[in-house]
DOZAFI-588794 format. One line per field, with one value per residue (C-alpha): x, z, y. Coordinates in Angstrom, 1 decimal. Layout:
N
u: c(X | ...) $
w: c(Z | ...) $
v: c(Y | ...) $
//
This chain:
469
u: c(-35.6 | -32.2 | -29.4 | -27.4 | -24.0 | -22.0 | -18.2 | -16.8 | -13.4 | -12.0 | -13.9 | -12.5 | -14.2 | -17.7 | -18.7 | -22.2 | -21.7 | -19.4 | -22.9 | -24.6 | -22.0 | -22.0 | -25.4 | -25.5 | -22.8 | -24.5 | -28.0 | -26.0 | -24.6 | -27.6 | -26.7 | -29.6 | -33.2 | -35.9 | -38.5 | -35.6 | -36.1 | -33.0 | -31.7 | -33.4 | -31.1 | -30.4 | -29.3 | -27.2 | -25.6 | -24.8 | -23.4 | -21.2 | -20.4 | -21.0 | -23.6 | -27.6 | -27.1 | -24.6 | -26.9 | -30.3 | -27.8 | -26.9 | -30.4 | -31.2 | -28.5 | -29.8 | -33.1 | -32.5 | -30.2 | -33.9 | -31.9 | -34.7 | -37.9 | -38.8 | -42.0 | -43.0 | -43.5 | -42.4 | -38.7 | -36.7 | -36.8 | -35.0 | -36.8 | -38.0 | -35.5 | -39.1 | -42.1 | -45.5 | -47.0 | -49.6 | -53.6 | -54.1 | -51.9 | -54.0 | -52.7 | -53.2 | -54.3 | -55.6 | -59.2 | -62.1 | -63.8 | -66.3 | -63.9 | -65.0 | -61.5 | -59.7 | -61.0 | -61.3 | -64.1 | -66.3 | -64.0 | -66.7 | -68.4 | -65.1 | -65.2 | -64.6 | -60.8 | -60.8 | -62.9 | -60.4 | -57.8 | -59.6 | -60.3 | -56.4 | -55.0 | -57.1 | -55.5 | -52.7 | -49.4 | -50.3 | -46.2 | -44.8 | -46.3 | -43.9 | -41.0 | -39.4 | -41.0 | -40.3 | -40.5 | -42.8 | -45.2 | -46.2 | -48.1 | -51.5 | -51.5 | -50.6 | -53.7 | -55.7 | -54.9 | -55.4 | -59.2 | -58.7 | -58.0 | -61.0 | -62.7 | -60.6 | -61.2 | -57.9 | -57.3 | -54.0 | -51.3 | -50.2 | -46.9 | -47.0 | -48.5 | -46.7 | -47.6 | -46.8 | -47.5 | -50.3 | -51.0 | -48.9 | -45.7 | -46.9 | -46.5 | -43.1 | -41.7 | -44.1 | -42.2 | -38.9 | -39.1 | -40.5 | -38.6 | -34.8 | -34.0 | -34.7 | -37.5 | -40.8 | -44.0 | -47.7 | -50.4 | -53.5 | -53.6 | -55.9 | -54.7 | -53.6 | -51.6 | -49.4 | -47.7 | -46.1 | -44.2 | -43.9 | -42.5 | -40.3 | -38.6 | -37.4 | -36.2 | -38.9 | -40.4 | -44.7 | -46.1 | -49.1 | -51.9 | -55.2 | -58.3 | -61.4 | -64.3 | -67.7 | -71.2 | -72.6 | -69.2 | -67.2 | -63.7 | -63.3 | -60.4 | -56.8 | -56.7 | -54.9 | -53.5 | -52.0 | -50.3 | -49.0 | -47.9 | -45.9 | -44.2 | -42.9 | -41.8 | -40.7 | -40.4 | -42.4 | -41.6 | -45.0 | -48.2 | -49.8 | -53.4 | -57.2 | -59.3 | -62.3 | -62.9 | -60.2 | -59.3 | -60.3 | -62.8 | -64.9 | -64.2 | -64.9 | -63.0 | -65.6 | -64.0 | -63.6 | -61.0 | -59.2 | -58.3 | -57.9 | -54.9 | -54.0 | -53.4 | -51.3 | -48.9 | -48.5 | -47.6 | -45.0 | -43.7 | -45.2 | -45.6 | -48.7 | -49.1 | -53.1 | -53.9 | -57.7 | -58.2 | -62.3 | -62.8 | -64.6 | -67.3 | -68.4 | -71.4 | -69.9 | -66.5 | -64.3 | -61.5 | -58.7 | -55.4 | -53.5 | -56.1 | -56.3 | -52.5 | -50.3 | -47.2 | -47.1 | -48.9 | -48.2 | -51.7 | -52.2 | -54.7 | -55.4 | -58.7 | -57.5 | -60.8 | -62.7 | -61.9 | -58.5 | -56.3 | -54.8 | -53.4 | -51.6 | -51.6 | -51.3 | -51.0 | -49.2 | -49.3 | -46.4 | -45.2 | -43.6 | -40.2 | -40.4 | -40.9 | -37.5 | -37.2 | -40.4 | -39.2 | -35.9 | -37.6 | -40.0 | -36.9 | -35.0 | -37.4 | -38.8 | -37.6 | -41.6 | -45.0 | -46.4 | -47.2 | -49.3 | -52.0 | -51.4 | -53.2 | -56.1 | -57.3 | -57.0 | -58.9 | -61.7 | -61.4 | -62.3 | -65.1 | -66.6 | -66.7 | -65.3 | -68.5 | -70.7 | -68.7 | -68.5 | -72.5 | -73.1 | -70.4 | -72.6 | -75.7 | -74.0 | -72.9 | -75.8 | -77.4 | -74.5 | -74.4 | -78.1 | -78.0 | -75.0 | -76.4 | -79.6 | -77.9 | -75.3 | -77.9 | -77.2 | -73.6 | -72.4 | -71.0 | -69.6 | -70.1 | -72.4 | -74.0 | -71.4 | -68.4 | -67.5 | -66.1 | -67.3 | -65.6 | -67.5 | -67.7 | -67.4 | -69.0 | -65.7 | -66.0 | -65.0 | -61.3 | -61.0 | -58.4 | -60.2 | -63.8 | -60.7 | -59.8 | -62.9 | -64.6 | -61.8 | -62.5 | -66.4 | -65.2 | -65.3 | -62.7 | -62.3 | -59.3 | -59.4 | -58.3 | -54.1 | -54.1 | -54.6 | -52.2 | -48.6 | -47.4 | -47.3 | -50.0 | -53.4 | -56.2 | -59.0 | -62.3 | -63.1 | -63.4 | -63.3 | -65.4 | -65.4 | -68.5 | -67.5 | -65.1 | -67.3 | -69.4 | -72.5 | -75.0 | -76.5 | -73.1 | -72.1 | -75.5 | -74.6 | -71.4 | -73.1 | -74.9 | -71.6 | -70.5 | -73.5 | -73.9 | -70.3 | -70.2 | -73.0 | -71.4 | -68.1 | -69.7 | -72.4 | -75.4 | -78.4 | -79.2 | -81.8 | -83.8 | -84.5 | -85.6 | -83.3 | -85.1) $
w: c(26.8 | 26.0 | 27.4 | 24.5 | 25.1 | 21.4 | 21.4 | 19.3 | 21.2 | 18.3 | 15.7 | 13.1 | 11.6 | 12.8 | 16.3 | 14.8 | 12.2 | 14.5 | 16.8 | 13.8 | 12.1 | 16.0 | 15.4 | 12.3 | 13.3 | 16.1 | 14.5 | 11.6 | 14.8 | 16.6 | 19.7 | 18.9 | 17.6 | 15.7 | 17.8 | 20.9 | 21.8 | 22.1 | 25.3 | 25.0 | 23.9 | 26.3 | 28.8 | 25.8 | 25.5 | 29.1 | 29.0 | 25.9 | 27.3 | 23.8 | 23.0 | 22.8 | 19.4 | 18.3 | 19.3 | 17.4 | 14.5 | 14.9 | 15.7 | 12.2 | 10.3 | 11.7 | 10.4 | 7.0 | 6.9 | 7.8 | 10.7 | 13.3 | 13.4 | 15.5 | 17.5 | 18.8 | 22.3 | 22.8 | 21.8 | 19.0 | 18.0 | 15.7 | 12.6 | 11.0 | 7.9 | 6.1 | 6.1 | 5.1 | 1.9 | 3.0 | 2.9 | 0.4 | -2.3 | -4.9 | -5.0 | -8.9 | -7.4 | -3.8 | -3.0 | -4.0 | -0.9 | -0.6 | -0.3 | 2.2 | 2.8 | 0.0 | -1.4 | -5.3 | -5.7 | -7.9 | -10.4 | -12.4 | -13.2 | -14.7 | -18.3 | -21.5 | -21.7 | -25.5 | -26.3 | -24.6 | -27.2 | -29.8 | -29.6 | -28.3 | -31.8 | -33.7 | -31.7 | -34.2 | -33.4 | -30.9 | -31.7 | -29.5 | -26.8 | -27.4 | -26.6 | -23.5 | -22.3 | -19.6 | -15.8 | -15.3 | -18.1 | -21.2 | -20.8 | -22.6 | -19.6 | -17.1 | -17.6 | -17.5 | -14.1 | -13.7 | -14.8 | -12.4 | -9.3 | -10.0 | -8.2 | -5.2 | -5.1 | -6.3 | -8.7 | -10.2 | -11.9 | -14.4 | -14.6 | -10.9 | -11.7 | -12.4 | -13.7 | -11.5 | -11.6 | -9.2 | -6.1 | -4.2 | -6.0 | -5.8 | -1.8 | -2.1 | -4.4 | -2.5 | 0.9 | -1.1 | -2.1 | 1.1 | 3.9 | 4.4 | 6.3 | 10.1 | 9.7 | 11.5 | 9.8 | 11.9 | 10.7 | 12.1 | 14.9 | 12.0 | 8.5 | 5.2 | 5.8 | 3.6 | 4.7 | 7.6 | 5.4 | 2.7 | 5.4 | 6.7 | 3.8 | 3.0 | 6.7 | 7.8 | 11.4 | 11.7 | 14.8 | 15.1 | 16.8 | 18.0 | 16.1 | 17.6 | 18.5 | 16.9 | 18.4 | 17.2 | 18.8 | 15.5 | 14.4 | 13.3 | 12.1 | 13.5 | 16.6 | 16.3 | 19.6 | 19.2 | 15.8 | 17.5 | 20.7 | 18.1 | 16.6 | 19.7 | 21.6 | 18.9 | 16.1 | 13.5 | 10.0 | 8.0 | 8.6 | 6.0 | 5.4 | 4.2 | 4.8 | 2.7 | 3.2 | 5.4 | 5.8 | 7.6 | 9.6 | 6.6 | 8.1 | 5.6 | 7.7 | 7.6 | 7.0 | 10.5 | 10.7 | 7.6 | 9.1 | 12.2 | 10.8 | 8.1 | 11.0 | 13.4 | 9.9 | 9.5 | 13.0 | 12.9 | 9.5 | 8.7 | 5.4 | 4.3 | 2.5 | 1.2 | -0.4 | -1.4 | -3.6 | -2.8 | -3.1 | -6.6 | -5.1 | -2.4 | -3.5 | -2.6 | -3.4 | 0.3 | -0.9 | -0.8 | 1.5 | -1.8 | -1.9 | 1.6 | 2.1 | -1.3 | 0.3 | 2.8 | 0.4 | -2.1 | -2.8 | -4.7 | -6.9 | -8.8 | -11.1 | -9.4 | -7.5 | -10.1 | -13.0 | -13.9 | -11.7 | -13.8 | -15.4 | -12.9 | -13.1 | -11.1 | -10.2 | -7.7 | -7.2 | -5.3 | -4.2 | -7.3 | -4.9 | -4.8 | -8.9 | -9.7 | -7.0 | -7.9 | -11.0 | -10.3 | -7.8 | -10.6 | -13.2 | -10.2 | -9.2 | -12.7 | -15.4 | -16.1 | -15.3 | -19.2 | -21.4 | -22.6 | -20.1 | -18.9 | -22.8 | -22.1 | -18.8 | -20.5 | -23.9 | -20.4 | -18.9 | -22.1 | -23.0 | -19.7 | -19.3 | -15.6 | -14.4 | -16.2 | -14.1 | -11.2 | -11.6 | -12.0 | -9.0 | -6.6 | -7.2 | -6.6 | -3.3 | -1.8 | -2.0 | -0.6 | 2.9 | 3.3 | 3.5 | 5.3 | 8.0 | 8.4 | 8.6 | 10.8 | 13.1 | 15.8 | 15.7 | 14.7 | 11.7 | 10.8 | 6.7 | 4.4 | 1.4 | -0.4 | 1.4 | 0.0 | 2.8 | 6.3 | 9.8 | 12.5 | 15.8 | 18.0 | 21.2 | 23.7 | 24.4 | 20.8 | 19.5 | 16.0 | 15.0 | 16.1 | 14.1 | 10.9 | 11.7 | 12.4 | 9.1 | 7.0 | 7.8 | 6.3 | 3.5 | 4.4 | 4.2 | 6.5 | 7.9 | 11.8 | 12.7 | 13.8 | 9.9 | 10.0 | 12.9 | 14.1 | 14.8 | 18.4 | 19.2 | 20.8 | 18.4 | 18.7 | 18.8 | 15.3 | 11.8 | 8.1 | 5.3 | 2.6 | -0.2 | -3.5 | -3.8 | -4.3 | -7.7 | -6.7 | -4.5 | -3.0 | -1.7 | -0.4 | 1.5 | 2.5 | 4.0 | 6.0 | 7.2 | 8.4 | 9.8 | 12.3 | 13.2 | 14.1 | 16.0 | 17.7 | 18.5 | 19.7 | 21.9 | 23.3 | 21.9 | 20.6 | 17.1 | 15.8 | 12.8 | 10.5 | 7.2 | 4.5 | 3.0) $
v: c(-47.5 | -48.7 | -47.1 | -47.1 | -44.9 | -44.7 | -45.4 | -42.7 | -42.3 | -43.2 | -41.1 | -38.4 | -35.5 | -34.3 | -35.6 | -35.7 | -38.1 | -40.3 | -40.8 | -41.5 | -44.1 | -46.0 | -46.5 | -47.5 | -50.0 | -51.2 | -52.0 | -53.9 | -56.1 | -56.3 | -54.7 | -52.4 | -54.2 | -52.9 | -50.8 | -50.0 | -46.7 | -44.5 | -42.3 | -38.4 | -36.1 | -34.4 | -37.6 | -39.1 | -35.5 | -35.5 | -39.3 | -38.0 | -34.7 | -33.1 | -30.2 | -30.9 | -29.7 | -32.5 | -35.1 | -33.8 | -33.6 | -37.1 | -38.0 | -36.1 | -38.1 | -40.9 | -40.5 | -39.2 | -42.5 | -44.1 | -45.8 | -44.3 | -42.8 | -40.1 | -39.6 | -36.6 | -36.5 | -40.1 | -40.1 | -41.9 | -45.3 | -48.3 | -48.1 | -51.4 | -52.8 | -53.6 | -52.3 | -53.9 | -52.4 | -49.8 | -51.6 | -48.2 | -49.8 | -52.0 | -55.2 | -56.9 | -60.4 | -59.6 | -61.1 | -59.4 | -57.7 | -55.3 | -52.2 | -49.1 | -48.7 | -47.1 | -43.8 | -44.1 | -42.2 | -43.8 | -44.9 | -46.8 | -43.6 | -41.9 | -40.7 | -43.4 | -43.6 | -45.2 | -41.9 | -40.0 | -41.1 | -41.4 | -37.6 | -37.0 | -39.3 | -36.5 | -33.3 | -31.2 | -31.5 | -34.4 | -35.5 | -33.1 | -34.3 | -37.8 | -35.6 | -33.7 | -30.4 | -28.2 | -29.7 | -27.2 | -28.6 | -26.8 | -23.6 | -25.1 | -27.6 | -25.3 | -23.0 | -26.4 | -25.9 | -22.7 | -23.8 | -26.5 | -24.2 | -22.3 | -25.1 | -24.5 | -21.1 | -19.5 | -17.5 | -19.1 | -17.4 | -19.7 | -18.3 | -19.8 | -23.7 | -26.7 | -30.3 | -32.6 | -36.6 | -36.3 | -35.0 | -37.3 | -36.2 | -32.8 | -32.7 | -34.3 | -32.0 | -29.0 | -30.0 | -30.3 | -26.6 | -24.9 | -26.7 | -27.6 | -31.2 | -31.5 | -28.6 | -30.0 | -29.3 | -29.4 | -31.8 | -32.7 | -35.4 | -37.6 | -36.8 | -38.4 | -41.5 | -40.6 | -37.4 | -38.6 | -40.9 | -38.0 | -36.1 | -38.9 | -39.4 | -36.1 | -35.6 | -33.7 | -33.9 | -34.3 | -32.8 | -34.0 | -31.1 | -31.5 | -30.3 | -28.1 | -29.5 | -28.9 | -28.6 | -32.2 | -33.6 | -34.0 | -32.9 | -28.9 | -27.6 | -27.8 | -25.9 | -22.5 | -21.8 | -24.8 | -24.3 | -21.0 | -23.5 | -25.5 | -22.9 | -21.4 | -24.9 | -27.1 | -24.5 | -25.5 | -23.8 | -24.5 | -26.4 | -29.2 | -28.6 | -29.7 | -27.2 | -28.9 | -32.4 | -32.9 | -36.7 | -38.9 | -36.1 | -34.8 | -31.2 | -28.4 | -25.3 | -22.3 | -18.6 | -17.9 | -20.8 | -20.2 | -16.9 | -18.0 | -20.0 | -17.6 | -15.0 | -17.7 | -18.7 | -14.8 | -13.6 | -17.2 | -16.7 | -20.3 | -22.2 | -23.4 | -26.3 | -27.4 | -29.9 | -30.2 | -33.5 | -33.1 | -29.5 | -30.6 | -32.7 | -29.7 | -27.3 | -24.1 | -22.8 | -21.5 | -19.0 | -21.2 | -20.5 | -19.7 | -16.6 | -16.0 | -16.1 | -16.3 | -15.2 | -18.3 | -20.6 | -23.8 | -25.2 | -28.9 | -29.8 | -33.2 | -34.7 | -38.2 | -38.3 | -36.6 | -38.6 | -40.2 | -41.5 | -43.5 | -40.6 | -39.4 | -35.4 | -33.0 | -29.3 | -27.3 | -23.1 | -21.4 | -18.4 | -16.5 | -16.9 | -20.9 | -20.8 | -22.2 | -24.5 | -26.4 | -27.1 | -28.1 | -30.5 | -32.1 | -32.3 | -34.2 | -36.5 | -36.8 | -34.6 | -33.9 | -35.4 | -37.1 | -34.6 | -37.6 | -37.5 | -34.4 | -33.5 | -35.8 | -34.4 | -31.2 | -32.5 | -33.3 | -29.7 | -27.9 | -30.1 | -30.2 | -33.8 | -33.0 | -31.0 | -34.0 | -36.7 | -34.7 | -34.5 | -38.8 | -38.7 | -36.3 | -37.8 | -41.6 | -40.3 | -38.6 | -42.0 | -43.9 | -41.5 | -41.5 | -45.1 | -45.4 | -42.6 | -44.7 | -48.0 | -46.9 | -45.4 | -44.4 | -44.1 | -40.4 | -40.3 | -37.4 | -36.7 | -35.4 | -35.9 | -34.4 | -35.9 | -39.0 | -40.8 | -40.7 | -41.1 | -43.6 | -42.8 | -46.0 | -46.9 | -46.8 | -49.9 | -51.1 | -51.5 | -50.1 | -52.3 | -55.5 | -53.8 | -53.8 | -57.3 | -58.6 | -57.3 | -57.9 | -61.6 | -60.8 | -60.0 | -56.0 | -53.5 | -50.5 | -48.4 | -47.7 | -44.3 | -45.9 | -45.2 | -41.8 | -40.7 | -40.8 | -44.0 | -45.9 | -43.5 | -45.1 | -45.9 | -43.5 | -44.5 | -44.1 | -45.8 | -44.2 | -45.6 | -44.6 | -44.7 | -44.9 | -47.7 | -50.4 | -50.0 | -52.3 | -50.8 | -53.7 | -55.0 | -51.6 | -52.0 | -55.2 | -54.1 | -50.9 | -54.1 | -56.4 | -52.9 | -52.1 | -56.0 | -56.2 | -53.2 | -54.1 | -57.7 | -56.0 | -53.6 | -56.5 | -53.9 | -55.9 | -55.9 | -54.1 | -54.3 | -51.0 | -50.7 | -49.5 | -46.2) $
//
């Protein structure tokens, strides 16, 4: 830790924002280095003889100014001036690999895009969609999603959806509207790599919570005595969310822990956030956290996995008191997602080319994790045939950043689990592939293949020969 003491003897106006202009000074100089770690709070409050509150507002400032980066339960640190582009990002002239890494979801199976607008440059009054519309989208679009969250078990109000340009944009403008800057928000200990940057960036604060166990050993859902623990010690104002298919785990939350969390958000006045991009893939439709608790809860929804990313839509459902906010978020960040593509996914919707690629999609994946359980054999993977990723337990032995590097070099992409949790915490034991990247067969066979072998070679296991059913 560096004992860095400010010099702000000299400072005018807020105390708060002198700390956070000495800072800033002293990283431009170099006194302070990326990755020093600052004083706690409370010592660097004593040293100053200024409140405890000052200093978390400078510490605030600080990051919102993305000077720092704050780590729960291991204190506050110089930020990095660049950061390397995140291995989910396609790259237009990176080399070819066989690609377990990145979850696209079978994007060679998506529907014909040329027949898409063929049928959209036949569609009356298809000129208004090359203007502006509301933020909100326009009401025929907005009861595509109501359609759409039918699949996530919610009734929607479309009165209560808006279009957004994806489901990324939708948790940014989502967090926007529920939380106010310095509020921390509880997500899983392994979650979407992207939320803790989402949260970063709008000044939000991730505390990271463990998840319950399950019988076979794999992840459950996030535990709720300690989402109840966060709230009271660090005074959490929401939670971030995916109850079905939760990544990187797989986890589809049963009833019991829906309301398990629904009943810990209620008694601590918490915001829920959900986002489900999978929920179309799983046989049986869960009632949703937007059904189970609509006064607490913004739900997400996109057709990205399903069918068109490219497109880019989205759809998010509030609380009828978080209506204006949403779309004042949306016009900010974007005036409106395209009206454009918002039409084709819904030209999709109402002719039900969704449930027939959703069908080619299913039946691709239950052979892809029936082969990747029997290769993998007899590490526990926890997935299923209707999870379209899958998250490897490792023998302890093996590091899962040296299994990324090593198979990277093979020609084989896969994310260890650093990806999936707050940074500068110890790599877990565990992998995530995913199965519908790659559109051959035999090479994603082949790369279950490179997987087990280097495993095996890693751990010092012998190698074992199985048939491939």
């Amino acid at each position: 830790m560096t004992m860095w003491i400010p010099n702000i003897e000299a400072a005018a106006g807020p105390i708060y924002l002198a700390i956070a202009d000495a800072l800033e000074g002293d990283i431009q100089a170099g006194a302070l280095a990326q990755g020093d770690r600052l004083p706690p709070q409370r010592e660097l409050a004593y040293q100053l003889g200024v409140t405890l509150g000052t200093i978390t507002r400078a510490y605030g400032e600080a990051e919102r100014r993305r000077l720092v980066k704050g780590e729960t339960g291991r204190g506050t640190y110089v930020a990095s001036e660049t950061q390397k582009v995140s291995p989910l990002v396609p790259q237009e002239d990176e080399p070819e690999a066989c690609d377990l890494a990145r979850n696209f979801a079978y994007p060679h199976l998506n529907p014909s895009l040329a027949e898409g607008l063929v049928r959209m440059a036949k569609t009356n009054g298809i000129d208004r969609l090359n203007g502006f519309v509301p933020s909100e989208g326009l009401r025929a679009h907005r009861e595509t999603g109501v359609l759409v969250f039918k699949d996530y078990g919610l009734e929607a109000d479309p009165a209560r959806v808006a279009v957004t340009c994806g489901a990324q944009h939708g948790i940014q403008v989502t967090c926007q509207a529920l939380f106010r800057t310095g509020d921390a928000v509880a997500v899983d200990r392994f979650t979407y790599p992207s939320i803790f940057s989402s949260l970063s960036s709008l000044g939000l604060k991730a505390v990271p919570l463990p998840a319950l166990r399950r019988e076979d050993g794999g992840f459950g859902a996030m535990d709720p005595d300690a989402l109840a623990s966060a709230a009271r010690t660090h005074g959490v104002k929401g939670v971030f969310l995916m109850p079905n298919m939760q990544n990187p785990t797989t986890h589809t939350m049963s009833i019991t822990e829906r309301e398990d969390l629904v009943r810990v958000a209620r008694e601590n006045d918490l915001k829920i956030v959900e986002d489900d991009p999978y929920t179309p893939f799983l046989p049986e439709t869960l009632p949703s956290f937007g059904a189970l608790a609509p006064e607490l809860t913004a739900s997400i929804a996109s057709i990205s996995k399903v069918c068109s990313p490219g497109s880019r839509i989205g759809f998010v459902h509030v609380p009828a008191s978080f209506g204006d906010s949403i779309r004042n978020k949306i016009g900010e960040s974007t005036w409106m997602a395209s009206p454009i593509t918002a039409e084709l996914i819904a030209g999709w919707v109402r002719e039900g080319l969704l449930f027939r690629t959703l069908r080619l999609k299913r039946k691709a994946n239950r052979s892809r994790f029936l082969n990747a359980r029997e290769i993998l054999a007899p590490h526990f993977l926890q997935s299923g045939t209707d999870k379209v990723f899958g998250w490897l337990r490792l023998p302890d032995q093996v590091d899962p950043d040296a299994l990324q590097a090593a198979l990277g070099h093979q020609g084989v992409s896969v994310l260890s689990s650093r990806h999936f949790q707050v940074r500068d915490y110890e790599s877990a034991p565990y992998v995530r592939l995913t199965f519908g990247s790659e559109p051959s067969d035999d090479r994603f066979v082949w790369a279950l293949k490179r997987i087990r072998s280097t495993i095996n070679q890693l751990a010092d296991l012998p190698e074992l020969t199985r048939p491939v059913g």
